[in-house]
C-alpha positions as CSV (number, residue, x, y, z in Angstrom):
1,X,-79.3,-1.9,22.0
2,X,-82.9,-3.8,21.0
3,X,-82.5,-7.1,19.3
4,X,-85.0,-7.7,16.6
5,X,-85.9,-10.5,14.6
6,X,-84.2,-9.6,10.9
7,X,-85.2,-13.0,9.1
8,X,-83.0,-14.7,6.3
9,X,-80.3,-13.2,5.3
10,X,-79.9,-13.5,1.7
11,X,-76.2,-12.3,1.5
12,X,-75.6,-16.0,3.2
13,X,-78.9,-17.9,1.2
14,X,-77.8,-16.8,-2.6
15,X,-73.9,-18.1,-1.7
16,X,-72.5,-21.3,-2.3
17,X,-71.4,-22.9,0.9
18,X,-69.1,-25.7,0.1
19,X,-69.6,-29.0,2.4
20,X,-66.1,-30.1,3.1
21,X,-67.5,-33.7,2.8
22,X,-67.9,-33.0,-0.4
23,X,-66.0,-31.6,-2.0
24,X,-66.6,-32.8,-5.5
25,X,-70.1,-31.8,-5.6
26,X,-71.0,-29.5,-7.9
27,X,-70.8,-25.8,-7.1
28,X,-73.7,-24.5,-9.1
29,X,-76.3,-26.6,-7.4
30,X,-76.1,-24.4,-4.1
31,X,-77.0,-20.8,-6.1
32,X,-80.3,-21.8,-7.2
33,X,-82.7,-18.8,-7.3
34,X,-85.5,-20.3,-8.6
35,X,-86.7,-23.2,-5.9
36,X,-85.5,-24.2,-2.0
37,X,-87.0,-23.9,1.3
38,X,-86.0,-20.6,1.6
39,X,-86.9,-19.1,-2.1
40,X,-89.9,-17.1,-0.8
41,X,-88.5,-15.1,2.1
42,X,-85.3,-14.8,0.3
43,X,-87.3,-13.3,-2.9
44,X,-89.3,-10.8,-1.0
45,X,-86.3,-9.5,0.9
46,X,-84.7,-8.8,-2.4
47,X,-87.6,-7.3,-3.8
48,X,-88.0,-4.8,-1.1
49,X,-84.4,-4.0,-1.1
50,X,-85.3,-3.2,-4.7
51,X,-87.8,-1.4,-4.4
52,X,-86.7,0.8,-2.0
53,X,-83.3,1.3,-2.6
54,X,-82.8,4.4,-4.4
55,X,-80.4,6.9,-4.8
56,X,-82.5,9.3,-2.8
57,X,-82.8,6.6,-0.1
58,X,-78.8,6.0,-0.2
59,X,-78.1,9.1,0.8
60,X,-80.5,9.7,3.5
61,X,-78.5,6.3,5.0
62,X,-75.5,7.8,4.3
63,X,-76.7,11.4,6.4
64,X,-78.4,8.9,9.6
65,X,-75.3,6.8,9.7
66,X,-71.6,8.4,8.2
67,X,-71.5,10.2,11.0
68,X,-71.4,7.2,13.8
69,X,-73.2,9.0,16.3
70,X,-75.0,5.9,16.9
71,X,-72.6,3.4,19.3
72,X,-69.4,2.9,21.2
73,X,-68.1,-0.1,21.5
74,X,-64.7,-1.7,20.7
75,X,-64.6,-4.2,17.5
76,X,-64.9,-7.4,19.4
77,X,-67.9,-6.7,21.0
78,X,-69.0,-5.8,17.6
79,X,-67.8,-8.9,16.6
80,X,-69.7,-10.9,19.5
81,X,-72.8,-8.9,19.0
82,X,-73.7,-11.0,15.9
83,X,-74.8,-13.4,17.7
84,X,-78.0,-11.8,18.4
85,X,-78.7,-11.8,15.1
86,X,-81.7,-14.1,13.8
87,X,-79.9,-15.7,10.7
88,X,-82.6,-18.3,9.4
89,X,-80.9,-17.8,5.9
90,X,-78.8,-21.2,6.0
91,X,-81.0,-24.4,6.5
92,X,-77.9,-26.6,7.5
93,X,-75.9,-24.0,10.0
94,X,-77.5,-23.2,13.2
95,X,-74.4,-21.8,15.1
96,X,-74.0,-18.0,15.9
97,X,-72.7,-15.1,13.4
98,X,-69.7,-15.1,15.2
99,X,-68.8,-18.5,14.4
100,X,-68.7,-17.0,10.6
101,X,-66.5,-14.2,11.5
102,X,-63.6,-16.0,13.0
103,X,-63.8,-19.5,10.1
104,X,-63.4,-16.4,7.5
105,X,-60.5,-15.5,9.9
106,X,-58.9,-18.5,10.4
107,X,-59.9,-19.6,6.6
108,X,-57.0,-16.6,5.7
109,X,-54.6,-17.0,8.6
110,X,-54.0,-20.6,7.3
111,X,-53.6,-19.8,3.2
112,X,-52.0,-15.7,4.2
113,X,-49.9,-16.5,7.9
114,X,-48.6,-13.3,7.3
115,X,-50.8,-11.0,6.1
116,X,-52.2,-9.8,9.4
117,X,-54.5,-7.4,8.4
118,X,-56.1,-10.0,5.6
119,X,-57.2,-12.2,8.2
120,X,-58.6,-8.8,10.4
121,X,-60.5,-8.0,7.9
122,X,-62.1,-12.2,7.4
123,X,-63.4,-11.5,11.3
124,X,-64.7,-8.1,10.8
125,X,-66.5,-7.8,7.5
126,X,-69.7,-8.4,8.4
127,X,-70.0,-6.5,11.9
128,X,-72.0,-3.9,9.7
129,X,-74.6,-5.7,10.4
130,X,-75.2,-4.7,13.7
131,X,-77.6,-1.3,12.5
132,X,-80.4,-4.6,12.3
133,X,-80.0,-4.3,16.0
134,X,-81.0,-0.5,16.1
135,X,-83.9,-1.5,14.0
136,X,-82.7,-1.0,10.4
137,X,-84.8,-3.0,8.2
138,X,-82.8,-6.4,7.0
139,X,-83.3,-5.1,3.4
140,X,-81.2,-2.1,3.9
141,X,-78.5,-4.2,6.1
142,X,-77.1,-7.3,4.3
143,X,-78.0,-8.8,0.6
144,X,-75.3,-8.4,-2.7
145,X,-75.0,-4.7,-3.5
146,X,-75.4,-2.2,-6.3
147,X,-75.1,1.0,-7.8
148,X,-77.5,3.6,-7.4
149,X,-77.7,6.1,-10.4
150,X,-77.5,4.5,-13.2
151,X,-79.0,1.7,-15.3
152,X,-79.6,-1.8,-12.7
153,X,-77.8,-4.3,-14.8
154,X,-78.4,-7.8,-15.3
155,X,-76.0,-9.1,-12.8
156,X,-78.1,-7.6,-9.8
157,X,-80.1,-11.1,-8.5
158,X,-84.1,-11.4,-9.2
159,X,-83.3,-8.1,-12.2
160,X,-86.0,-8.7,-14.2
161,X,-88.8,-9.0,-11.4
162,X,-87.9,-6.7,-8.5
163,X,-87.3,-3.5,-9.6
164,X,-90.5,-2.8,-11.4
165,X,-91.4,-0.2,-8.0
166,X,-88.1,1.1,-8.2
167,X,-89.0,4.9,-8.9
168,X,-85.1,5.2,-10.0
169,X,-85.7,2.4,-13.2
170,X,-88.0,4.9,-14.8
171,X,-86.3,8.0,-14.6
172,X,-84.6,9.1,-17.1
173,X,-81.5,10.5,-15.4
174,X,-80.6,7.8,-13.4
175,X,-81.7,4.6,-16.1
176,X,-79.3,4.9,-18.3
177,X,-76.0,3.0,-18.9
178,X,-73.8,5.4,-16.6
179,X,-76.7,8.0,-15.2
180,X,-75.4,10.5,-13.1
181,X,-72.0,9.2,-12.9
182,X,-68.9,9.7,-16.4
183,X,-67.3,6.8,-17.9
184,X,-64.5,5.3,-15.6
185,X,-65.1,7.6,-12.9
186,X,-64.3,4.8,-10.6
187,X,-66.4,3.1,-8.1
188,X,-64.7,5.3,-5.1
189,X,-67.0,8.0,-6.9
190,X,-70.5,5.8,-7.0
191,X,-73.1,5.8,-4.5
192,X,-73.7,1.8,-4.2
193,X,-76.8,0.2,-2.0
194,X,-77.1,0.9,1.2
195,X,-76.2,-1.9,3.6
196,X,-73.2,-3.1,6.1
197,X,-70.4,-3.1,3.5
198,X,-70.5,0.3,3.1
199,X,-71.7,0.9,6.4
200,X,-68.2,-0.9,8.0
201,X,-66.1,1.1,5.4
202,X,-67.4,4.2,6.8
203,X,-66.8,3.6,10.3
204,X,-63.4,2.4,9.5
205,X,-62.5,5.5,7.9
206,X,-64.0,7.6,10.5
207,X,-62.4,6.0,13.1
208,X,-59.2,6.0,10.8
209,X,-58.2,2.7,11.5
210,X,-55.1,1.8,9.7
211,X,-56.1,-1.1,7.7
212,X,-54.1,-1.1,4.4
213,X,-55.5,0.4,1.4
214,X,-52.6,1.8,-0.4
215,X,-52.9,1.3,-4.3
216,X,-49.2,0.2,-6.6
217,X,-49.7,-0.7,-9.9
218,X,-49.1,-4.2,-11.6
219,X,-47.0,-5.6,-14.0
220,X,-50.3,-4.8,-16.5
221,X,-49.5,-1.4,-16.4
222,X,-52.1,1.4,-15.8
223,X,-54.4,1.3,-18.9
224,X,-58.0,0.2,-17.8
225,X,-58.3,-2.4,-21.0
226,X,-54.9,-4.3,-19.3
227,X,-56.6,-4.4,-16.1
228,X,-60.0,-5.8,-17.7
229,X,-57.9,-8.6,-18.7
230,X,-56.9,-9.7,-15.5
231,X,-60.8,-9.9,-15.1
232,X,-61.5,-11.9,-18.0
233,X,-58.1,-13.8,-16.9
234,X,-57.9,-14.1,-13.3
235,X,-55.2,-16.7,-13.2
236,X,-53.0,-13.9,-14.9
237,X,-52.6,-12.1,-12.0
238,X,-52.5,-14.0,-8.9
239,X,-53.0,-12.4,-5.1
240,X,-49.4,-13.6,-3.9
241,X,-47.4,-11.4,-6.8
242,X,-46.1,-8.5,-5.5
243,X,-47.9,-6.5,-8.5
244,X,-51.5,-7.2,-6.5
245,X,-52.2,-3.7,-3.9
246,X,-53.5,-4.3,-0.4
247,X,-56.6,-3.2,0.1
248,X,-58.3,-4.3,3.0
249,X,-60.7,-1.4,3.1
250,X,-61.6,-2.1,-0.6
251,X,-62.4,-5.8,0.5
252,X,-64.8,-4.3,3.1
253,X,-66.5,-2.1,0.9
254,X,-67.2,-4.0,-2.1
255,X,-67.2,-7.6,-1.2
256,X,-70.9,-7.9,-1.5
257,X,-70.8,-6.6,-5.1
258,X,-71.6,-9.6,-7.0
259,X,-72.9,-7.9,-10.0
260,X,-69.3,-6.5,-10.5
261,X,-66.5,-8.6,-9.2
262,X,-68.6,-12.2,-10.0
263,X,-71.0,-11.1,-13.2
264,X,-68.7,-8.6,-14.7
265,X,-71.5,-5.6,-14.9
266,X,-71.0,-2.1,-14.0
267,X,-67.0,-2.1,-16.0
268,X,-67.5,1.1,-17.6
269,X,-67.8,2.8,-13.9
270,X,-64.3,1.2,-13.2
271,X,-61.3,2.6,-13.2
272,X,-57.7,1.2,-13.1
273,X,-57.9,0.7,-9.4
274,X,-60.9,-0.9,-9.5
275,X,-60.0,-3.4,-11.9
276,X,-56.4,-3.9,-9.8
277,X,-58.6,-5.3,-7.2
278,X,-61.0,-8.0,-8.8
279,X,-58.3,-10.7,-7.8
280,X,-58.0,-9.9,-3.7
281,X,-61.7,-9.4,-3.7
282,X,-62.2,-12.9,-4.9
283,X,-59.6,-13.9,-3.0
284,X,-61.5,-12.9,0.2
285,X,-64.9,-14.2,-0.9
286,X,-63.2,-17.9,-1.6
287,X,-62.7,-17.9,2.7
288,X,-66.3,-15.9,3.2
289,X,-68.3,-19.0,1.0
290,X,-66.0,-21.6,1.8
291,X,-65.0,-22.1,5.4
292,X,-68.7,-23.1,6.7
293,X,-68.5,-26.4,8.6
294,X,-70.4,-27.9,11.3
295,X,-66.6,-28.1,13.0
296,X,-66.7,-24.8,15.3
297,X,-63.9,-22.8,16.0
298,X,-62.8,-22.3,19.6
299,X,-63.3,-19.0,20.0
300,X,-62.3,-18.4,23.4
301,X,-58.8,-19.6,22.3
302,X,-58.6,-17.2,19.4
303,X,-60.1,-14.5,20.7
304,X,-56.5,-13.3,21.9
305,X,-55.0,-12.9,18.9
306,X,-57.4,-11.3,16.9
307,X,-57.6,-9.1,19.8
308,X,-54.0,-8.8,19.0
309,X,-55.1,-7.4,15.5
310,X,-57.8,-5.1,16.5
311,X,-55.1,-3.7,18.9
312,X,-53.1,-3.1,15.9
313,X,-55.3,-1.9,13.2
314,X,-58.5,-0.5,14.8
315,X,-58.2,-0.5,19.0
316,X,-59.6,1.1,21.5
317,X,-63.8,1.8,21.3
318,X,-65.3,2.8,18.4
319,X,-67.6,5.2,17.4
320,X,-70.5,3.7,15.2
């Protein structure tokens, strides 16, 4: 496997990382996008995500890389394998990937001791991130994600400034409101940016690992305008009622959507399910911003029982 040099990854430089020193500083000072050390590099990796992100370009990823003919290997050494990554995205954090994956862990083993799989999937939902070490450009590897198909919507970071090459933006059956997709068709049904949420998601399912992802309805009921309300609402519906579905495949798949379950674009795709899971996916993203500090996990002491979990969920070696 070659090691490359991917640059900043922007996934990590547009996302609030909360000092623990201080905690009452103000949260909206850390997602600048207009100045910052790293605003150039940051800038031109969205813009040629952007540009070259189309629907066409989706599913040739989807052709080169459903079918996981590229690796074996078990998670954990996924998992370790991050550290080869050249993260320059985060000015104050020099430790390894890895690091990440098991504070995100541990982050939701402390708040959810006994939702096993929850704290599984904090370790492994970045490991899609390993195609940047077979050579896939960082643009089509990390970065918030999208829909391809339809109209980019305002939500989507650097909108009115990056998409101008876009060859999609300008054609007429994939600009407007829902393109080539129907009205709550549900986002199961939409072809979103190419990059290592959807990339994990597939192997998981190809390797049929048994991470939760059953669906039971709430106490809402199943009409999509209820559900919207737990969006506009979040404290209404809380992650510990027993009305919230389990979705741990979900979490993978979508937690990089920003535009959607942070901006609240792209609702008319949604369907019930969708909109049942906007409170366990910002559930999860509270441990992937938040558990950053300079105080390192031990890893070598935890790797045992997270091995515990792979064992569990998704053992043995992979294919990828």
């Amino acid at each position: 496997m070659r090691v490359v040099n991917i640059g900043p990854d922007p996934s990590l430089a547009y996302r609030p990382i909360l000092d623990l020193e201080q905690k009452d500083k103000d949260k909206t000072e850390y997602r600048n996008f207009e100045s910052g050390s790293l605003i150039d590099r940051v800038y031109n990796t969205y813009k040629l995500m952007h540009t070259n992100q189309t629907l066409d370009f989706v599913k040739q990823k989807h052709s080169e890389w459903s079918g996981c003919g590229h690796a074996q290997m078990e998670v954990m050494e996924a998992v370790i394998s991050l550290d080869q990554l050249v993260d320059e995205s985060d000015p104050d954090v020099d430790f390894p990937n890895s690091y990440h994956a098991f504070q995100t862990a541990e982050g939701i083993r402390r708040e959810h001791p006994h939702k096993d799989w929850f704290q599984l999937v904090g370790l492994i939902h970045d490991i899609g991130k390993i195609m940047a070490l077979s050579g896939e450009p960082q643009w089509a590897v990390v970065g918030d994600t999208f829909p391809v198909g339809c109209r980019f919507q305002n939500g989507i970071v650097f909108r009115g400034s990056t998409f101008v090459d876009n060859p999609d933006d300008k054609n007429p059956a994939y600009n407007s409101e829902c393109g080539i997709y129907k009205p709550n068709c549900g986002l199961d049904n939409v072809l979103m940016s190419w990059g290592h949420d959807e990339y994990l998601y597939r192997v998981m399912k190809f390797n049929k690992c048994t991470i939760p992802e059953e669906v039971r309805m709430g106490v809402y009921g199943s009409t999509l305008a209820k559900r919207i309300q737990v969006y506009k609402n979040p404290a209404a519906q809380s992650v510990n009622s027993s009305a919230v579905p389990r979705q741990g495949l979900y979490m993978i798949r979508f937690h990089s959507f920003y535009p959607w379950h942070s901006h609240g674009d792209y609702m008319h795709l949604c369907d019930d399910k969708d909109m049942s899971m906007i409170p366990w996916v910002r559930e999860f993203n509270k441990f992937d911003l938040y558990t950053k500090t300079t105080e390192l996990p031990d890893i070598k002491k935890l790797k045992p029982y997270y091995q515990s979990l792979i064992d569990k969920y998704c053992p043995g070696v992979l294919k990828w």
